[in-house]
C-alpha positions in Angstrom: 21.7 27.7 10.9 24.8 28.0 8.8 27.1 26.1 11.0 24.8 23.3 11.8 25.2 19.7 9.5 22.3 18.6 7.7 22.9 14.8 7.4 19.7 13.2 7.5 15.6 13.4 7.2 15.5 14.7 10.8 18.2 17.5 10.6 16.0 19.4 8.4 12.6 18.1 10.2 14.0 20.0 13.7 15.2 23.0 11.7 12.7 26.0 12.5 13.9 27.8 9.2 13.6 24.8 6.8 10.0 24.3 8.4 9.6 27.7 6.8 11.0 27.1 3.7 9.1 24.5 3.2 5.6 26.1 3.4 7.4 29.7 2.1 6.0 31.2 5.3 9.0 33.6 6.2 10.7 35.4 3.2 14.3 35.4 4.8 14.2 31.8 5.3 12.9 31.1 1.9 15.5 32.8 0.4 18.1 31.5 2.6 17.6 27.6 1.8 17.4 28.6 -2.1 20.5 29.6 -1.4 21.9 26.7 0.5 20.6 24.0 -1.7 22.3 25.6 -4.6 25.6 25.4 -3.2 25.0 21.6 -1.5 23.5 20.0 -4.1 23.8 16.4 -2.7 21.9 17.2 -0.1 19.0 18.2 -2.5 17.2 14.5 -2.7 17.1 14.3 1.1 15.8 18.1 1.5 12.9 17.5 -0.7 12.2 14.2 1.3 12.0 16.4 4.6 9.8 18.8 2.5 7.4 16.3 1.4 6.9 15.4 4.4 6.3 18.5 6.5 3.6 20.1 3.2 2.8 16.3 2.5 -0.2 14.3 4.8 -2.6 16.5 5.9 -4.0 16.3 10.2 -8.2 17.3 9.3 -8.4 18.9 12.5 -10.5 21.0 9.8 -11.1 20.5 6.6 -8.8 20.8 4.1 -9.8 21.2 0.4 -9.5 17.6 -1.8 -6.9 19.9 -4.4 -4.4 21.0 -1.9 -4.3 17.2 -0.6 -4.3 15.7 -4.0 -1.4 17.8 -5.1 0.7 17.7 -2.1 0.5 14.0 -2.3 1.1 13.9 -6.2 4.4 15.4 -5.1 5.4 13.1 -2.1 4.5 10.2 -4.0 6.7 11.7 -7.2 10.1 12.0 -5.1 9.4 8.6 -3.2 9.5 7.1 -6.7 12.4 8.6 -8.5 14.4 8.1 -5.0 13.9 4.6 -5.5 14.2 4.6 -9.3 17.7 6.4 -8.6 18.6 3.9 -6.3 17.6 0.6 -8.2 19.5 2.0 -11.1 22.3 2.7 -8.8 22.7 -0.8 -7.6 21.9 -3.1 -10.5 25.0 -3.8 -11.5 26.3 -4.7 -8.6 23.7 -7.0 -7.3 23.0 -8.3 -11.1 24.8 -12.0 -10.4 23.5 -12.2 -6.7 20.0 -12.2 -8.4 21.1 -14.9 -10.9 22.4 -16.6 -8.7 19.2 -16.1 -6.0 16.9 -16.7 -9.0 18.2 -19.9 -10.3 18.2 -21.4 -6.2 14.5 -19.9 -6.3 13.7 -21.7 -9.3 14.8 -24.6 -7.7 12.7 -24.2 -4.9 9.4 -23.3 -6.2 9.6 -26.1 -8.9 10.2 -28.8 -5.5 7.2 -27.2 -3.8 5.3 -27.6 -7.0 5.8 -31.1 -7.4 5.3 -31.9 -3.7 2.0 -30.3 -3.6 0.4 -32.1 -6.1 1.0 -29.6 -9.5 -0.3 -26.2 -6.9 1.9 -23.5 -8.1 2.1 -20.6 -5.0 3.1 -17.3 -5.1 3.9 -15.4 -1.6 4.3 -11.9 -0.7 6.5 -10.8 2.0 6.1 -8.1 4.3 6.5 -4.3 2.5 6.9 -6.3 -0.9 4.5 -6.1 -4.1 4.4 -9.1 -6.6 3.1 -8.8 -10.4 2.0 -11.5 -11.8 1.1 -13.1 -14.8 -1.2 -16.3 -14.5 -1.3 -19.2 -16.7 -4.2 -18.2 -18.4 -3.1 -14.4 -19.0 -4.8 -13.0 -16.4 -2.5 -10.2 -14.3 -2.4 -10.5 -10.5 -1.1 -7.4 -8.0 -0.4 -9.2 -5.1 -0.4 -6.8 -1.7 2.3 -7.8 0.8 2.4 -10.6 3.3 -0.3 -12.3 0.8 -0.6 -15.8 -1.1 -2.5 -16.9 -4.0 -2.0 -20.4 -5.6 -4.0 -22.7 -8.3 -4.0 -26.3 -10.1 -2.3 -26.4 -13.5 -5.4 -28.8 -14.0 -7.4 -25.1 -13.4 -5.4 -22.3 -13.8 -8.8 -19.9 -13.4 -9.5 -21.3 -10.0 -7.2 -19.0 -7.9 -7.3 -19.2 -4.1 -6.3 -16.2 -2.1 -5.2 -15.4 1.4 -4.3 -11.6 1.8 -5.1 -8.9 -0.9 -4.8 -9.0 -4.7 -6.1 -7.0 -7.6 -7.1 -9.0 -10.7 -7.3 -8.0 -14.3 -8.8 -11.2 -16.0 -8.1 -12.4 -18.8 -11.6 -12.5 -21.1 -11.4 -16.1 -23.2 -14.0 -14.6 -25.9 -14.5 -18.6 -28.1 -15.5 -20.3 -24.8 -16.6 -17.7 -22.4 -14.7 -19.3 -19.8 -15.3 -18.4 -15.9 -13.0 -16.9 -13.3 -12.8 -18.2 -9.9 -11.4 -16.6 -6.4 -11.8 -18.4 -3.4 -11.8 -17.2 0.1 -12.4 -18.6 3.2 -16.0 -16.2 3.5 -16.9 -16.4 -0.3 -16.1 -17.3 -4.3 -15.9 -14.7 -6.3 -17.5 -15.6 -10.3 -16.2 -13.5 -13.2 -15.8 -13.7 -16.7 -13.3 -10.7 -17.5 -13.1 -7.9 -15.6 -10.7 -5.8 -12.9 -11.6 -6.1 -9.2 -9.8 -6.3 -5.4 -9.9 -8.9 -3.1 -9.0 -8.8 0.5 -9.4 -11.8 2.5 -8.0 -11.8 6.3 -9.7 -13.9 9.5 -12.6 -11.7 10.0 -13.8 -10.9 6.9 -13.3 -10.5 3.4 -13.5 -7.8 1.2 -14.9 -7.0 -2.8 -14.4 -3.8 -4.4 -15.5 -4.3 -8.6 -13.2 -1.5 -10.5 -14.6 -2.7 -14.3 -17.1 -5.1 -15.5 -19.5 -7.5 -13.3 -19.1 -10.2 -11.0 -21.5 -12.2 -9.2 -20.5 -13.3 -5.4 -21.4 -16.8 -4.0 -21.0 -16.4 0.1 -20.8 -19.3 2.1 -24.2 -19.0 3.9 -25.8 -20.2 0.6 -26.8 -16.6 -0.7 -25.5 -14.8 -4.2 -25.0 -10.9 -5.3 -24.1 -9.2 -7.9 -21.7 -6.5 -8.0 -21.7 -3.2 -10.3 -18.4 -0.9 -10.8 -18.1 1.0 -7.7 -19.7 -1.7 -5.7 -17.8 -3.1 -2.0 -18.9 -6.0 -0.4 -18.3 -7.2 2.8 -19.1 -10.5 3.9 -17.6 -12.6 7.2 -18.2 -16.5 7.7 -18.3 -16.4 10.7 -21.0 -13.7 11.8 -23.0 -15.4 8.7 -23.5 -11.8 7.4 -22.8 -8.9 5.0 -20.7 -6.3 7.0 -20.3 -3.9 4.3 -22.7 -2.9 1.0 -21.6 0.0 -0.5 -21.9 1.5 -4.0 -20.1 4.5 -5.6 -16.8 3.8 -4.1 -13.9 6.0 -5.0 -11.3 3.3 -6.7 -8.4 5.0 -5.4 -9.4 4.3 -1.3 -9.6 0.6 -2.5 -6.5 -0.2 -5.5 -4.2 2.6 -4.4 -2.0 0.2 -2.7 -0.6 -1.3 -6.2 1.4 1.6 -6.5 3.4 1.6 -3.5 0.9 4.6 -2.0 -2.2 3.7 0.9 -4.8 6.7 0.3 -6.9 7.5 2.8 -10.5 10.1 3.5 -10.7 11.1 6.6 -9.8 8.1 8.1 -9.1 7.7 12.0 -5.8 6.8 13.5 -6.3 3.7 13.9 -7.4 2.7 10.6 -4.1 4.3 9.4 -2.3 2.3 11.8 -4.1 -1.4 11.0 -3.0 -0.3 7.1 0.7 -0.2 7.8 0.3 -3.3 10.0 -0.7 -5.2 7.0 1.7 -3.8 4.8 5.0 -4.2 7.4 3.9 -6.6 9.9 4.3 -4.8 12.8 1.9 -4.7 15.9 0.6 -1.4 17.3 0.0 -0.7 19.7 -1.7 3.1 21.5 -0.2 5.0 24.6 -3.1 6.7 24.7 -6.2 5.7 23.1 -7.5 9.0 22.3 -5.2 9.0 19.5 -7.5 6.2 17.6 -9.7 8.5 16.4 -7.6 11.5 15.4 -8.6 12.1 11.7 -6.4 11.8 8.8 -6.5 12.6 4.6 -4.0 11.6 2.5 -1.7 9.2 1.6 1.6 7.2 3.0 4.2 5.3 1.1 3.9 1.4 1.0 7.5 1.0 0.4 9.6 2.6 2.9 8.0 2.7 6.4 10.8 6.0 7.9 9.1 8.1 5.5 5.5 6.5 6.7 6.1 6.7 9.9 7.6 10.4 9.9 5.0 12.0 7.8 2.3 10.1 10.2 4.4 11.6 13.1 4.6 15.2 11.5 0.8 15.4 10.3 -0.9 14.2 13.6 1.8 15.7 16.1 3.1 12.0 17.7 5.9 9.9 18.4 6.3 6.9 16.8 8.7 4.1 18.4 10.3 0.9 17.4 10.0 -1.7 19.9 11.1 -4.8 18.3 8.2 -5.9 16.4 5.8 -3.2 18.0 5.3 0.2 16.9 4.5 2.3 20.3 2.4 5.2 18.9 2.4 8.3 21.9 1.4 11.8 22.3 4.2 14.0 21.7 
């Protein structure tokens, strides 16, 4: 192992001895790679990348204690974000007047589109991207990727959304003004409080974080909503898919900071997760896999690492075909 180059992520994912190092399995090895990272310190970052990944999601073949997954994830998602802190810091000056110059064209742009469409002010996600924003009124918006919201200047708290978002409203204590979302399946009726929304063609999706909101669905029919409440209601099967209460925020708002959390969820509801966040199709070799369990979490931000600690934890080979991922058995 001394001779060999360790250039990348999957130098040290192939590496027996790092494997070992990693878990501190095997004593020599342990000992060894303390060694070698001391004396190639600027391969440090991408070693505890590799390592994160191998100790980092967990495959619940059988259980494994909520602690050990907590913590291992507390450190994966701890390097992914001083990587990229590193790395915006490293590049601001040199792409400072490209984004003046982008922002001012954007500015342009967005103030056209307003004025075409009638004094509607949009704001769109792309694919792998999360936006903050602040709404006329002071409300915050975190808006999930490939997502839109929009609203009239004449009603700034009468926000329409396609995708996901998580609102912190704005309370208006003198006039005890309302809140509006809209969907396509539902309006969602709020005075101040902190919720999610997630609206897509088949259904659309409540979870209340803090305070109380009433929901009017489009069949006619109203429900309130307590903290720890998720509602799912679809238009077009006229029904309530989903009515649960006591739900963990962290399965539902997670997403807001870069990082999808997941309970021993199968496969596929992994896979339909990082579809949404980075637009790719999936599609199964073998459809067995759907229903391999996972716990854990996976970065929003970077889909290598997502895709090479789903890869490492449930033992399969992830492949890019153009806009599909091919997930196999390995």
């Amino acid at each position: 192992m001394i001779n060999k180059l360790y250039n990348n992520i999957d130098d040290f994912l192939k590496d027996t001895s790092f494997k070992n190092w990693a878990l501190n399995s095997k004593l020599s090895d342990v000992s060894f790679w303390q060694y070698w990272l001391i004396n190639n310190p600027d391969k440090k970052e991408i070693a505890e990348e590799a390592k994160a990944i191998i100790i980092g999601i967990q495959f619940k073949e059988n259980l494994i204690s909520k602690e050990k997954v907590n913590f291992a994830w507390n450190d994966f998602e701890a390097k992914i974000l001083e990587r990229e802190q590193k790395i915006k810091k490293n590049t601001f000056n040199k792409n400072r007047w490209l984004a003046i110059a982008v922002s001012v064209i954007l500015f342009i742009s967005i103030g056209i589109y307003t004025f075409v469409q009638n004094n509607i002010t949009s704001y769109t996600s792309g694919f792998g991207e999360i936006l903050h924003i602040k709404l006329q009124d002071g409300s915050l918006v975190t808006l999930n990727s490939n997502s839109t919201i929009s609203y009239s200047k004449e009603t700034p708290r009468e926000v329409t959304l396609n995708g996901e978002a998580y609102f912190e409203v704005a309370k208006k204590e003198t006039t005890n003004a309302k809140f509006w979302v809209f969907t396509n399946d539902l309006k969602v009726e709020v005075y101040g409080t902190k919720f999610n929304v997630k609206s897509n063609t088949d259904k659309t999706q409540v979870f209340l974080e803090e305070g109380n909101i009433w929901l009017a669905l489009k069949n006619g029919t109203a429900k309130k909503m307590i903290p720890g409440d998720l509602v799912s209601f679809s238009v077009n099967e006229d029904k309530i898919l989903e009515n649960r209460s006591k739900v963990l925020a962290t399965e539902n708002t997670s997403w807001k900071t870069g990082i999808l959390t997941f309970n021993n969820a199968t496969l596929s509801k992994v896979f339909k997760k990082v579809s949404e966040a980075y637009g790719y199709e999936v599609v199964f070799k073998n459809t067995d896999l759907k229903n391999i369990l996972i716990s854990g979490a996976i970065p929003t931000s970077n889909l290598e690492i997502c895709l090479k600690a789903i890869e490492k934890s449930v033992n399969v080979i992830i492949t890019k075909e153009n806009t599909k991922l091919v997930v196999s058995k390995k």
